[in-house]
Short mmCIF file of the C-alpha atoms (twelve columns), coordinates in Angstrom:
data_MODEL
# 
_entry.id   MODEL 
# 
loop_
_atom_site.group_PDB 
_atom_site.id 
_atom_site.type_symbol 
_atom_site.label_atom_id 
_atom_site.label_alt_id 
_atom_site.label_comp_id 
_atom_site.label_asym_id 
_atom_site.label_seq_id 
_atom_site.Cartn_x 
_atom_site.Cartn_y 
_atom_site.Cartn_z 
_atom_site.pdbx_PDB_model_num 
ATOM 1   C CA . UNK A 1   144.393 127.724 158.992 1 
ATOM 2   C CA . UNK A 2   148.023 129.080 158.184 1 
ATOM 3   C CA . UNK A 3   147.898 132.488 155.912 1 
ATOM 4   C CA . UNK A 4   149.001 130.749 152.364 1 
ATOM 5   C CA . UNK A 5   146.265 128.157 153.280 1 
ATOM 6   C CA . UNK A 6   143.754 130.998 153.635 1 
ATOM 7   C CA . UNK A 7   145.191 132.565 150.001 1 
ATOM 8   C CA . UNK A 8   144.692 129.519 148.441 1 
ATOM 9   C CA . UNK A 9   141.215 128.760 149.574 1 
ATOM 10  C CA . UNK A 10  140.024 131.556 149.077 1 
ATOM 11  C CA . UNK A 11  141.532 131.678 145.629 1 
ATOM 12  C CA . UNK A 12  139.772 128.905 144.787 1 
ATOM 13  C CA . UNK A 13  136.000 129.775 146.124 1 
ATOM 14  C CA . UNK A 14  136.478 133.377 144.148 1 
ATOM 15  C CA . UNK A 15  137.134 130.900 140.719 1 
ATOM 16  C CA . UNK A 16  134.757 128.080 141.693 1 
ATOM 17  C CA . UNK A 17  131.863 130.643 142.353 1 
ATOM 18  C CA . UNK A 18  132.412 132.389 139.473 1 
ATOM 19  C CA . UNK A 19  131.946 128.791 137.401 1 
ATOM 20  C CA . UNK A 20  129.097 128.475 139.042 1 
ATOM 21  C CA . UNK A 21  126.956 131.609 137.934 1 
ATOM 22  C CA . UNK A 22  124.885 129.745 135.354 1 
ATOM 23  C CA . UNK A 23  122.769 128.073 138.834 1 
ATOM 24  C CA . UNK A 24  121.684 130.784 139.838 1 
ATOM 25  C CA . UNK A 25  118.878 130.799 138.225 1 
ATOM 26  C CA . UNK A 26  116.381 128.101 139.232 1 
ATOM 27  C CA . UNK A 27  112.963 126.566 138.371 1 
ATOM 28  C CA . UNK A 28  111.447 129.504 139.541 1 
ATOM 29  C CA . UNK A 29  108.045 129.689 141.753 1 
ATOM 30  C CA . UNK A 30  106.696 126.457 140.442 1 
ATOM 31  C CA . UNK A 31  104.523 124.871 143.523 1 
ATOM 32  C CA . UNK A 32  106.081 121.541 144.804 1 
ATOM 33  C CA . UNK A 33  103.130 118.961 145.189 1 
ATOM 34  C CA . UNK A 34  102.253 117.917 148.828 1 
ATOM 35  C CA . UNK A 35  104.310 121.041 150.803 1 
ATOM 36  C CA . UNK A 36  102.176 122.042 153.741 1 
ATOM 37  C CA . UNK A 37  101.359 125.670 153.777 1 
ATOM 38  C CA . UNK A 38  100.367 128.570 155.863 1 
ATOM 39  C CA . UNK A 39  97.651  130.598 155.398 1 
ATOM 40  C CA . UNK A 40  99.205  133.382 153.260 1 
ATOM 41  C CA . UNK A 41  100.787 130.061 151.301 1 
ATOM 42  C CA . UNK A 42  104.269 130.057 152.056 1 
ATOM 43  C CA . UNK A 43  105.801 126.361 152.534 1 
ATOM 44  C CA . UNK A 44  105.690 125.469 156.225 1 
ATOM 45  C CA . UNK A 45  108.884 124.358 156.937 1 
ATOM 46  C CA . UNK A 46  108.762 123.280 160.306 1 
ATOM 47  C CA . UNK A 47  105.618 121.056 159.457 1 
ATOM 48  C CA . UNK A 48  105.802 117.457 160.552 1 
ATOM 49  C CA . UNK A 49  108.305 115.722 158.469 1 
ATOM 50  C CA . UNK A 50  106.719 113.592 155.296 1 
ATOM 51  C CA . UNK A 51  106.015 109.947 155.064 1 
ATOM 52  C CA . UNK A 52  106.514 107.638 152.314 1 
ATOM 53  C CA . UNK A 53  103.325 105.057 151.546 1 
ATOM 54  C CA . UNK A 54  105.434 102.697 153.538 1 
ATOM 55  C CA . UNK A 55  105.463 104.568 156.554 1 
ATOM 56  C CA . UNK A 56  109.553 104.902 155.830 1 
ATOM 57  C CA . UNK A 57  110.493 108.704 156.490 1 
ATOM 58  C CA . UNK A 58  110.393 110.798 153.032 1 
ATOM 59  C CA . UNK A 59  113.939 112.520 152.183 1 
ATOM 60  C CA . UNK A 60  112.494 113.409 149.016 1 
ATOM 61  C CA . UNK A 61  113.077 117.448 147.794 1 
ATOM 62  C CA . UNK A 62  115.912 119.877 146.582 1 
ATOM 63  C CA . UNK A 63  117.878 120.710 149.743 1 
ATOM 64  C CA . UNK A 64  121.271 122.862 150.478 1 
ATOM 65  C CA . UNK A 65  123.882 122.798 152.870 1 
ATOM 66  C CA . UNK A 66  122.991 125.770 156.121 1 
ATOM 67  C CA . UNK A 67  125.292 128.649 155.575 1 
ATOM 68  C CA . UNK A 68  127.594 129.280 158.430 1 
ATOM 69  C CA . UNK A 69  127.040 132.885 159.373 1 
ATOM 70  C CA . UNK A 70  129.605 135.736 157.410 1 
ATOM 71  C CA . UNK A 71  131.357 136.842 160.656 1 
ATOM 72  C CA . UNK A 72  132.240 133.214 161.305 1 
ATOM 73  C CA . UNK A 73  133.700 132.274 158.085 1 
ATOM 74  C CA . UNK A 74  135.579 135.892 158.474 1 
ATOM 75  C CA . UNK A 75  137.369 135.029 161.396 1 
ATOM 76  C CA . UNK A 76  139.197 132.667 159.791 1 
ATOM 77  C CA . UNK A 77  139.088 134.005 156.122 1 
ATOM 78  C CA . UNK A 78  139.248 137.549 156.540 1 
ATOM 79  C CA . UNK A 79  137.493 139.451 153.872 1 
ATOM 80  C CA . UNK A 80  135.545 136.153 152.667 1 
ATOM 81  C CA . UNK A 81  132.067 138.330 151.925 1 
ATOM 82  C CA . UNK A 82  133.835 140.298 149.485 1 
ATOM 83  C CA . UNK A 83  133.704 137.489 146.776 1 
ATOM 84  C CA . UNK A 84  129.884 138.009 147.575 1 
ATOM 85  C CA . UNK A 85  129.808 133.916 147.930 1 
ATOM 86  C CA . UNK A 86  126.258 133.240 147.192 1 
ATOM 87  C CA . UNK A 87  124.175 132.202 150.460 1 
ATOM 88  C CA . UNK A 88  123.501 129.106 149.403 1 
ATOM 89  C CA . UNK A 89  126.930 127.000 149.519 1 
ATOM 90  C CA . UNK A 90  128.211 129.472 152.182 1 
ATOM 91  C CA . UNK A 91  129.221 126.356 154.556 1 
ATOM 92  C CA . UNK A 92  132.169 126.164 156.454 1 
ATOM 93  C CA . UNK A 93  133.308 122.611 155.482 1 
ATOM 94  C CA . UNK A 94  133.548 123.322 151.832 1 
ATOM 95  C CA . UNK A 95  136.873 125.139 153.381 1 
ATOM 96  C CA . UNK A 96  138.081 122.732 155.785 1 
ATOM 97  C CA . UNK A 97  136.057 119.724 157.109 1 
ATOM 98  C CA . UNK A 98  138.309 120.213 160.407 1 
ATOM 99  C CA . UNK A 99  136.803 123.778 161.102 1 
ATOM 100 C CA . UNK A 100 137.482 124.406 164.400 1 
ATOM 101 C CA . UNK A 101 140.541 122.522 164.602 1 
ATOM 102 C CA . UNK A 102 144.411 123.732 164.356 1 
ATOM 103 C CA . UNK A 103 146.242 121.386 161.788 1 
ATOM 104 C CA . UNK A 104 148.433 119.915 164.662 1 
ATOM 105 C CA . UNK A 105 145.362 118.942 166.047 1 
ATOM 106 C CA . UNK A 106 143.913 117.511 162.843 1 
ATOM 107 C CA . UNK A 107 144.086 113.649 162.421 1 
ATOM 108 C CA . UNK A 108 146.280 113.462 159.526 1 
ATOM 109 C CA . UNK A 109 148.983 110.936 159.022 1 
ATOM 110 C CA . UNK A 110 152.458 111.690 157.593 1 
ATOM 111 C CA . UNK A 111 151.657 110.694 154.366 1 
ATOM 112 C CA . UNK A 112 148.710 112.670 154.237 1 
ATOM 113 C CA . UNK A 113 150.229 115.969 155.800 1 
ATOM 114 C CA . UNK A 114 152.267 115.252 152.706 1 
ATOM 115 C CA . UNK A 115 150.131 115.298 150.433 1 
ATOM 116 C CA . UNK A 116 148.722 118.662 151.892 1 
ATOM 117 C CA . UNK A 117 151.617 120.460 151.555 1 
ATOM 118 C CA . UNK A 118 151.528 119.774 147.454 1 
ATOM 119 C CA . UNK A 119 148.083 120.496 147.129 1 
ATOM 120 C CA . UNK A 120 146.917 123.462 144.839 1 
ATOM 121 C CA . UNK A 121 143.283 125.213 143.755 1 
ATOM 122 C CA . UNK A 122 144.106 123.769 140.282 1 
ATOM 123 C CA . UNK A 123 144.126 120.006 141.934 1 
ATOM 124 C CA . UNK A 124 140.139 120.352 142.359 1 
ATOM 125 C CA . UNK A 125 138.759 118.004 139.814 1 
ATOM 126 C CA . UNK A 126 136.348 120.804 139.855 1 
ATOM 127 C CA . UNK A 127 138.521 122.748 137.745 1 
ATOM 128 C CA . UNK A 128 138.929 119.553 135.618 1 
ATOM 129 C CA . UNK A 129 135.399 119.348 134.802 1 
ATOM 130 C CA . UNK A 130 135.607 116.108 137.176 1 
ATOM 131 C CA . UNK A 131 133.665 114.970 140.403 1 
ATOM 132 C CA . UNK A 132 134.443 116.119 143.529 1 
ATOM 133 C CA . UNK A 133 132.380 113.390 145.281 1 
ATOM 134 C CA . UNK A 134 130.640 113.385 148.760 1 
ATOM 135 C CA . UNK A 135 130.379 115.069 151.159 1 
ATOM 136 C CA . UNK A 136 132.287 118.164 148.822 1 
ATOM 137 C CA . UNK A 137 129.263 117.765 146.864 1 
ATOM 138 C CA . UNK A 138 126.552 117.847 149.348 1 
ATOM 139 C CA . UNK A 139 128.346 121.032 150.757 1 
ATOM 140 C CA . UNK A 140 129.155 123.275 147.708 1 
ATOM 141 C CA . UNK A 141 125.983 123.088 145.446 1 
ATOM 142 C CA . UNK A 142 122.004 122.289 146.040 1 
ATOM 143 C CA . UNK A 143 121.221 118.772 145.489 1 
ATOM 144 C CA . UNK A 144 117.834 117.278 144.754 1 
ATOM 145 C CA . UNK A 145 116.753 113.654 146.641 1 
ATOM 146 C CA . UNK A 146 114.557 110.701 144.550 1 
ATOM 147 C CA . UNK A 147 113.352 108.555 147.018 1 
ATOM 148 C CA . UNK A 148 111.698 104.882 145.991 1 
ATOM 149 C CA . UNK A 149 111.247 101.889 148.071 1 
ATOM 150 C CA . UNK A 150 114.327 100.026 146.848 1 
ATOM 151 C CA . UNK A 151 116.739 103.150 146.119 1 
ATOM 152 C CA . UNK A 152 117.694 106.952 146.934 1 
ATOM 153 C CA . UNK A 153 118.992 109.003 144.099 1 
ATOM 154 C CA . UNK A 154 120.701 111.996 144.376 1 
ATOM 155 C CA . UNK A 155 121.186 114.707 141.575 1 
ATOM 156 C CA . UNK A 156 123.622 117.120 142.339 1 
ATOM 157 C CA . UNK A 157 123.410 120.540 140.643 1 
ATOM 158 C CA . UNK A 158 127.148 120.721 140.303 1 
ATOM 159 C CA . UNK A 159 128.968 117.960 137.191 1 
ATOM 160 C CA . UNK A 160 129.069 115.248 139.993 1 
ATOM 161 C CA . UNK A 161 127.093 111.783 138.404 1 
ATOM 162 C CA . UNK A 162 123.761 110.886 140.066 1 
ATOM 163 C CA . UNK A 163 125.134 109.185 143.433 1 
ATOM 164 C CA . UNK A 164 122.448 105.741 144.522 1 
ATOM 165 C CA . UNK A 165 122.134 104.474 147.754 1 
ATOM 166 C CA . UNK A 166 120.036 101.288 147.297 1 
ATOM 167 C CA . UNK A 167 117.665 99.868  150.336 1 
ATOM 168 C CA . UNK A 168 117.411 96.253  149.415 1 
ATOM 169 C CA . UNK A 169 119.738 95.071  151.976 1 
ATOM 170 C CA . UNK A 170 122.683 94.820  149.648 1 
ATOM 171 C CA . UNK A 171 126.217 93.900  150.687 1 
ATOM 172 C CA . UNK A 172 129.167 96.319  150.100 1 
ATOM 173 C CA . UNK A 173 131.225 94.825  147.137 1 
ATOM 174 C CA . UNK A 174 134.738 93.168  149.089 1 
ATOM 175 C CA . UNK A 175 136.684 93.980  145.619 1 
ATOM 176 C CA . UNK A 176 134.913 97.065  144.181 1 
ATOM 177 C CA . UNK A 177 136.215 98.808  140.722 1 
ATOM 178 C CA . UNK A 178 137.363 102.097 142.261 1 
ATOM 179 C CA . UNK A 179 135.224 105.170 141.283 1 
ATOM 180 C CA . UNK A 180 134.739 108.619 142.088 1 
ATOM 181 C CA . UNK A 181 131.341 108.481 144.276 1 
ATOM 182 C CA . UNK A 182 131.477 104.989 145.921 1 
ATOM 183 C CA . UNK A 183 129.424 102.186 146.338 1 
ATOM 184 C CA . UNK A 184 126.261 102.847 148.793 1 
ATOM 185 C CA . UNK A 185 124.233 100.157 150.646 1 
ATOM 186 C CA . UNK A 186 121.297 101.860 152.829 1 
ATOM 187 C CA . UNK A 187 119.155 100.760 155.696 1 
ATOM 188 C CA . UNK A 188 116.514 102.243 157.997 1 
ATOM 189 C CA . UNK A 189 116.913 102.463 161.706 1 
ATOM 190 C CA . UNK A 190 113.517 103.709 162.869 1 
ATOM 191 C CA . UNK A 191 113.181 107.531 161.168 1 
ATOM 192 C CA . UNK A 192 116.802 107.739 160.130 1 
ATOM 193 C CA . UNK A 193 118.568 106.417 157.084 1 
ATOM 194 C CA . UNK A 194 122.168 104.661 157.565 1 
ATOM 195 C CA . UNK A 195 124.239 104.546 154.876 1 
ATOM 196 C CA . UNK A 196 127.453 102.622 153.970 1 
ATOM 197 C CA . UNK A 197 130.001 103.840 151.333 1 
ATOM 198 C CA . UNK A 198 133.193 102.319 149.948 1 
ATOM 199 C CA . UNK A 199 135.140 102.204 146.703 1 
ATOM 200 C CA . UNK A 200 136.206 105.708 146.320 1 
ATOM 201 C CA . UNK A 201 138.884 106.371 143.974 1 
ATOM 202 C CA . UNK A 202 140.482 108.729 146.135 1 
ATOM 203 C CA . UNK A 203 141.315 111.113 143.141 1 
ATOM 204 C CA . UNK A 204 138.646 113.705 144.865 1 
ATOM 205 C CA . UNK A 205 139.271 115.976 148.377 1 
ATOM 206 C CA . UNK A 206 137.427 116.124 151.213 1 
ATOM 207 C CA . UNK A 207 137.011 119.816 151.024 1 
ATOM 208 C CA . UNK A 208 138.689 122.994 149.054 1 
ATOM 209 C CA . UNK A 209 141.254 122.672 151.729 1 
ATOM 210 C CA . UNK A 210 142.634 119.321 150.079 1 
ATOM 211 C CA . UNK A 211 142.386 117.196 152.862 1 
ATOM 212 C CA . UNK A 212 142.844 113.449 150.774 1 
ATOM 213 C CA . UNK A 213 140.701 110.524 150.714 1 
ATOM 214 C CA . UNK A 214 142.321 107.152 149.339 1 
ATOM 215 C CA . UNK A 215 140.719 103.941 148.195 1 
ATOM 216 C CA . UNK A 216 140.419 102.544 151.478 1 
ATOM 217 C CA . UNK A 217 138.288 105.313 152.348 1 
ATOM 218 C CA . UNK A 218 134.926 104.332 154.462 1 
ATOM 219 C CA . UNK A 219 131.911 106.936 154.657 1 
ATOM 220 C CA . UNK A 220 128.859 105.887 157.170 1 
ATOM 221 C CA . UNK A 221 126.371 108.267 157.003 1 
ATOM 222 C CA . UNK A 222 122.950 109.045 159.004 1 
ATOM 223 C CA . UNK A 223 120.244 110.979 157.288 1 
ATOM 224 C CA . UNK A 224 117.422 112.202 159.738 1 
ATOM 225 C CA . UNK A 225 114.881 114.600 158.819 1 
ATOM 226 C CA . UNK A 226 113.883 116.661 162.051 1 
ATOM 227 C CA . UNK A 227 110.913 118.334 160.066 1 
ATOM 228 C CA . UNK A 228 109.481 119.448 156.903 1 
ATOM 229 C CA . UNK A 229 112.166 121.833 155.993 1 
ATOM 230 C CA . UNK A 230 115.173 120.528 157.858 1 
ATOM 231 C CA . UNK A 231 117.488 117.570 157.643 1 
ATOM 232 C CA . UNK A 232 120.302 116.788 160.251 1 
ATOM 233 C CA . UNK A 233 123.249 114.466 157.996 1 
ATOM 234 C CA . UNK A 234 126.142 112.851 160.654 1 
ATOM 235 C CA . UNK A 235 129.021 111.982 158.130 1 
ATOM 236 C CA . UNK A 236 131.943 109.539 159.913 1 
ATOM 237 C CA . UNK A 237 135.302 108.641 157.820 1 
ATOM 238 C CA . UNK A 238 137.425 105.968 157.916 1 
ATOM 239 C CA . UNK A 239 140.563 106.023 156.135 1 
ATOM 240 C CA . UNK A 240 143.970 104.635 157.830 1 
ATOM 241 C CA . UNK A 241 146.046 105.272 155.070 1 
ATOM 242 C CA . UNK A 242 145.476 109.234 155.781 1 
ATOM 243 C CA . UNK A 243 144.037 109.417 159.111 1 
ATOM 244 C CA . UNK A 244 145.172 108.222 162.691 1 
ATOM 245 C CA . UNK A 245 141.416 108.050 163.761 1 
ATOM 246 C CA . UNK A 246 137.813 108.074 162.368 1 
ATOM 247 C CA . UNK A 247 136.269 111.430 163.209 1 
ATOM 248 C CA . UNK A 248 132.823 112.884 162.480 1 
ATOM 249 C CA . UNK A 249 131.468 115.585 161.081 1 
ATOM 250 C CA . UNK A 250 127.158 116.661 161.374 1 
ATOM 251 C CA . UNK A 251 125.867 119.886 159.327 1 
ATOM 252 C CA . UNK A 252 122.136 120.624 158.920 1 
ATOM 253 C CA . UNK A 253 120.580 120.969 155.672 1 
ATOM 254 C CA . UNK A 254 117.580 123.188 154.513 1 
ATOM 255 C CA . UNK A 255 115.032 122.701 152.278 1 
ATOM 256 C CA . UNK A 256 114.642 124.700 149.091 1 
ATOM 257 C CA . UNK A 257 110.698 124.606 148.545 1 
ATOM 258 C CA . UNK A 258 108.978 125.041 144.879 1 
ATOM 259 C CA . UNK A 259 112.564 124.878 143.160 1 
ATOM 260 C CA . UNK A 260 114.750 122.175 141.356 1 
ATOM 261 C CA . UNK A 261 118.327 121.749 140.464 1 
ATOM 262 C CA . UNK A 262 119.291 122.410 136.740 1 
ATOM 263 C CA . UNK A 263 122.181 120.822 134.287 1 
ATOM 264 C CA . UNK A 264 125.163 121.986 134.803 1 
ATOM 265 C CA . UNK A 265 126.949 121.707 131.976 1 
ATOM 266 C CA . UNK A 266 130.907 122.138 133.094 1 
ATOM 267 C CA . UNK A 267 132.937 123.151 129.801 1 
ATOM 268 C CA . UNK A 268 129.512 125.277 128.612 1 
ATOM 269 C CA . UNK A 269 131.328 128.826 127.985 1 
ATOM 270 C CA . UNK A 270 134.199 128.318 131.001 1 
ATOM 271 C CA . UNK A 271 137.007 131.014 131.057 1 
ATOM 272 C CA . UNK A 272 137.821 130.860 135.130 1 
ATOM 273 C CA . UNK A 273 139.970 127.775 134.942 1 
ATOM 274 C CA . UNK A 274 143.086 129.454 133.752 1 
ATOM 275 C CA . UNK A 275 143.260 132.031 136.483 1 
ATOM 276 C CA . UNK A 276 143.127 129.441 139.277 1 
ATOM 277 C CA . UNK A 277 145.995 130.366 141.312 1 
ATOM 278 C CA . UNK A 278 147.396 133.483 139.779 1 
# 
């Protein structure tokens, strides 16, 4: 990333993190039903994975994004761990989904290289008390799964709505009303879950960055639980209008164990907003 990139994303972690200090207190120590323990009774995490009563692979439980390791992060971000970023939404691609990559070797289109250039901390509809949207959401705050036969529901800990991904074999709408978490249709593909988004709004970024999304924007993603405590998410995009190719992105994703996510309540005693920036 170039330096005032770096300023600015870092600017806007120090603010967002700071907005975020009422979560870090959770349901504390209450024992999740049906986690397999050892014998001093501390969850198992690397216990088979869970079934559903229809044999279906069970996504169900609070989970966060792995942190990429400090010294990582400060390669590219010098300094990074002295906002003391809380553990748990330490991940790389709530900077920049392209970590890894130079931005000439991004694939951005002209417009959307554009749109780059313009884009501030203050732009976050996080700092609107708006939706960011996935994946942003999956990556910067815990998020809790409800799994039932004909739907997934996920709660996100952050002001994003609940997002559904229904499993009754539902087409994608051809003419959806634009809106800030899509439209989700799910299916199973032996013990991983496929799912289809459209209908984005494109109002929300990819990632603190500000890399865009537009309407046309089209999210597959595959949800595989490896074992108890451990879930593997592959996340392609497909957008034309801003990129010259689909690309890919996979991140693993922990369990949190005898937890829960809280409300989040976004306007609830805020005084960050106003130094985004400065």
């Amino acid at each position: 990333m170039e330096g005032a990139v770096i300023k600015r994303v870092g600017s806007f972690l120090a603010a967002l993190l700071l907005t975020m200090a009422p979560l870090l207190a959770q349901w504390l120590n209450y024992p999740t039903p049906g986690i397999p323990r050892t014998a001093d009774g501390k969850p198992a995490l690397s216990a088979s994975p869970p079934k559903t009563a229809d044999g279906k692979p069970d996504l169900s439980g609070v989970w966060k994004a792995e942190p990429t390791p400090l010294s990582e992060i400060e390669r590219v971000v010098p300094k990074f761990g002295d906002i003391q970023i809380d553990e748990r939404v330490a991940s790389k691609y709530i900077l920049n989904l392209f970590w890894g990559l130079k931005r000439e070797e991004e694939p951005l289109t002209a417009e959307a290289a554009a749109v780059m250039r313009q884009y501030q901390p203050k732009d976050s509809p996080h700092f609107h008390c708006l939706p960011a949207g996935p994946p942003f959401a999956m990556f910067i705050a815990p998020f809790k799964i409800v799994q039932t036969p004909e739907e997934i529901v996920i709660v996100f800990e952050l002001h994003d709505p609940p997002r559904q991904i229904y499993l009754d074999s539902r087409p994608l709408p051809k003419d959806p009303e634009p809106s800030w978490m899509g439209y989700s249709s799910g299916k199973w593909l032996r013990d991983t879950l496929v799912a289809d988004t459209v209908g984005f709004n494109g109002k929300s970024p990819l990632d603190s960055s500000g890399h865009p999304r537009s309407e046309s924007m089209h999210i597959v993603e595959r949800f595989h639980r490896r074992d108890f405590g451990h879930m593997d998410v592959e996340m392609t995009f497909d957008d034309p209008k801003f990129y010259t190719r689909p690309f890919t992105v996979k991140s693993g994703f922990q369990l949190i164990p005898d937890s829960d996510v809280l409300e989040y309540v976004c306007l609830e005693n805020e005084k960050d907003r106003v130094h985004v920036g400065n």
